[in-house]
N, C-alpha and C positions, 0 to 999 in steps of 0.2 A: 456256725459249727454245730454238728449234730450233737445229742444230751448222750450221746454213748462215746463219747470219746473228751480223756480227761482234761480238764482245764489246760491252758498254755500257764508254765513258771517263768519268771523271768530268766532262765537260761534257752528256753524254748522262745521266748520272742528275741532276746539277742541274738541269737541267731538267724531270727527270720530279718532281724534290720540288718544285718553285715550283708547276707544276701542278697535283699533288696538291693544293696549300694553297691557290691561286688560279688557275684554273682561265681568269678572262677577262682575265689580264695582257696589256698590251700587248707584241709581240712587241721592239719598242726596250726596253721596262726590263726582260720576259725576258731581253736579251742585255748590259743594265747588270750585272744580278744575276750572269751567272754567267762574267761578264768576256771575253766577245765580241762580235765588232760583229753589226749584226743581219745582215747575209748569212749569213756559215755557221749563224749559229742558225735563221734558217728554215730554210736547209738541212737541217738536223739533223732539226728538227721535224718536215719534212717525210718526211722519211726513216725517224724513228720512226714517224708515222701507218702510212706505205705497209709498212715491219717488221711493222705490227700489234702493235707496243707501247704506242700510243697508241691507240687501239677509239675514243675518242669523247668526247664534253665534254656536261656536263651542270651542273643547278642542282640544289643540294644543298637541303633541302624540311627544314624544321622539322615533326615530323611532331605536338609539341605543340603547336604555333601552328595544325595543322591537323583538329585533333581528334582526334589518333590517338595518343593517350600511352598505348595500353595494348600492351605487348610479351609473347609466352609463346613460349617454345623448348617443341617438340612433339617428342619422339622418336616415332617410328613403326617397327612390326615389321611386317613382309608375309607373306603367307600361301607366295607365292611369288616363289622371286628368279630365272627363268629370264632372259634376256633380253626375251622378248617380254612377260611381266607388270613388268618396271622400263623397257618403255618406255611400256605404257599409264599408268602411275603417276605417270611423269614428266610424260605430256603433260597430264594431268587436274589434275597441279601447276600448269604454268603457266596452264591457264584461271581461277585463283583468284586474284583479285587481292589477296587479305588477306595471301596468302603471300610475302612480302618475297622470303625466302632459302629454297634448299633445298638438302640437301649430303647426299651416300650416305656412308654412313658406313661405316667398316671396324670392327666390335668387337660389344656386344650388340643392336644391336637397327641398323636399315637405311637409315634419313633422319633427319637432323634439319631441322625446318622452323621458322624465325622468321615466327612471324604475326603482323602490327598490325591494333587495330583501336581503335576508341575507348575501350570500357570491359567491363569483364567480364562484362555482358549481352551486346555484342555478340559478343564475342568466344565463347559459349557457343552463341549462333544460329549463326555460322560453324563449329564444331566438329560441332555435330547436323546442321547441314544438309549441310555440302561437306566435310570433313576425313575425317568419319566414314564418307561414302559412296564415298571416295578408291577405284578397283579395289586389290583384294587388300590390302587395310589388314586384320590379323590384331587389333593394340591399338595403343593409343597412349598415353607419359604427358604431361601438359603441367606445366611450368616456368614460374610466370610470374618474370618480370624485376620486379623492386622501382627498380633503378636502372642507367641505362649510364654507368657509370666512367670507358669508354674506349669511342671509339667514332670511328676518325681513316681507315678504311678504308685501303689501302694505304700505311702511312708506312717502313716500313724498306726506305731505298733508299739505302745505307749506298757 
């Protein structure tokens, strides 16, 4: 959080955990739960969107109800890490829609990337076709997922 923008009070994180867990509350039993009337919780609300701690609200997607129960974490090494080869890398990530997540890593090796897709054919077409021709991709190892455990996206908001 930037130093120009003021602390979060526990009324400001209650809210961000209701949200977190339900997302299309009404904004009256938002402000039951966390025991204010609805004026200042909009206000708040509001005030968090426009902070930019609140980015957006979306629906959360069964991705086995959608046929995409096959998950693999992919490390990836680069042949080059100047700036200008991690941003072509970056931008040819986001053209691939299989690629969930992608995160630079600090340690052995430069990204790791969570790809879905349906099953381990498909997931083998996307590898040979688009991962493998990613710019300046050196190797890659893939990890698949057997099971997600835990999977709550943002929840320590203590």
């Amino acid at each position: 959080m930037p130093n120009d923008l003021p602390p979060l009070d526990r009324h400001d994180r209650a809210i961000l955990r209701v949200l977190a867990a339900e997302g299309r509350i009404p904004v009256a039993e938002l402000a039951r739960r966390i025991g204010l009337s609805k004026t200042p919780t909009q206000a708040r609300l509001r005030r968090l969107e426009q902070d930019g701690i609140i980015t957006g609200y979306r629906a959360m997607l069964n991705p086995i109800r959608l046929g995409l129960a096959h998950v693999a974490f992919v490390e990836v090494r680069l042949t080059d890490t100047r700036e200008a080869a991690l941003r072509q890398f970056n931008a040819a990530v986001r053209a691939i829609p299989e690629i969930e997540e992608c995160h630079m890593i600090a340690g052995g090796f430069d990204y790791l990337l969570k790809v879905r897709t349906a099953d381990m054919a498909s997931y083998r077409e996307v590898m040979a076709d688009r991962l493998s021709a990613l710019p300046h991709v050196a190797n890659t190892s893939t990890y698949v997922a057997m099971e997600a455990v835990k999977d709550t996206g943002l929840a320590n908001l203590t």
